[in-house]
N, C-alpha and C positions, 0 to 999 in steps of 0.2 A: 905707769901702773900706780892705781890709787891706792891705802892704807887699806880698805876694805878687803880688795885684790891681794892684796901681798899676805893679809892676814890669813885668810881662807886656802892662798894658795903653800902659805907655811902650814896650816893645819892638817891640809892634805895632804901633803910630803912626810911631815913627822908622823902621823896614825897611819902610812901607809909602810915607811918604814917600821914601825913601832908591832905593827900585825904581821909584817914578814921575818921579822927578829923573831917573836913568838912561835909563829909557826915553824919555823926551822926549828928554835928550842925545843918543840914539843915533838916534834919528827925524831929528833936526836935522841929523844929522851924513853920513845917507846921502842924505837931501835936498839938503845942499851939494855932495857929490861928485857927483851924477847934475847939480847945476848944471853944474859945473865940468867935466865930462865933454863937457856940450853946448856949452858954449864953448869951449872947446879943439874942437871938431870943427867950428863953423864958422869959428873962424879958420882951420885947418889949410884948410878948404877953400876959403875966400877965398885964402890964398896958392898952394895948390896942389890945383885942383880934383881929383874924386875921377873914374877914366875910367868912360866910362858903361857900364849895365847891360845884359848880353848881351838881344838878343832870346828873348823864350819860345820854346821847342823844340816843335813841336808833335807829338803823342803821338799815337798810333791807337789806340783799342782795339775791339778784337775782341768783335762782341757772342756772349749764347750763338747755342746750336742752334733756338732759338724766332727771334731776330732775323735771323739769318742765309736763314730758309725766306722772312720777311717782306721782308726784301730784294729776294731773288727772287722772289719772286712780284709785288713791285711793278713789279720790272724787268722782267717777261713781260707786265706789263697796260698799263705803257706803250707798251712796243714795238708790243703789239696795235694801243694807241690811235693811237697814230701812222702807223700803216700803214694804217688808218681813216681817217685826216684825209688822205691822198697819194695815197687809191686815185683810180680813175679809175671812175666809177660811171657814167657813161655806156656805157662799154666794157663794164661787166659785165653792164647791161640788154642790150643787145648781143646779149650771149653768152650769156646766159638763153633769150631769145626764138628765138637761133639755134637752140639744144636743144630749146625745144618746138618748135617749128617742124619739125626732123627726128625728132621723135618722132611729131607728129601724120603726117605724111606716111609712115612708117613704119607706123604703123598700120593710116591708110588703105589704103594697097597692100596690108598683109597681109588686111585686111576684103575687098581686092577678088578677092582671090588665092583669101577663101576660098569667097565668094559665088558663084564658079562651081562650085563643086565640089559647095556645098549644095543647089544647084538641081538637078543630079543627079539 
């Protein structure tokens, strides 16, 4: 190994050591301040607690043009349903039967109305 070699290869060893000494140092060194950071913050809070944190605010957001149809239309089929579950179906048989009932009768009279005229 020539004087060249050995000299480059000593340079390279000592600034290889020399930056990994450093780096640990500075590893070490932001590690004790983030210590010392969290201790200073629960003393300060033991003497004088921190005042508490607002409640969340609650947001609306606005869906699109897609969500907004689905909305409504789910509020039309409830409404539906619900007015389905209140009806009064007894009153509606009712009122059905009343209708045929004055159709049938309405018919008849006209059957009979027309029976004389075809006998003619």
């Amino acid at each position: 190994m020539g004087f060249t070699t050995g000299f480059i290869g000593g340079i390279a060893l000592t600034s290889s050591v020399l930056y990994l000494s450093l780096a640990i140092h500075h590893q070490n060194r932001l590690h004790q301040a983030l210590l010392l950071r969290q201790q200073s913050l629960v003393l300060s809070n033991i003497v004088e607690p921190a005042p508490p944190a607002p409640p969340p605010t609650s947001r609306e957001v606005r869906g699109g043009l897609l969500e907004t149809a689905k909305d409504r239309w789910n509020g039309e089929l409830a409404g539906l349903v619900r007015r389905m579950q209140y009806m009064d179906w007894n009153a509606v048989r009712d009122g059905v039967e009343e209708s045929v009932s004055k159709l049938w009768r309405a018919g008849l009279r006209k059957g009979e109305e027309e029976l004389p005229s075809a006998e003619r």
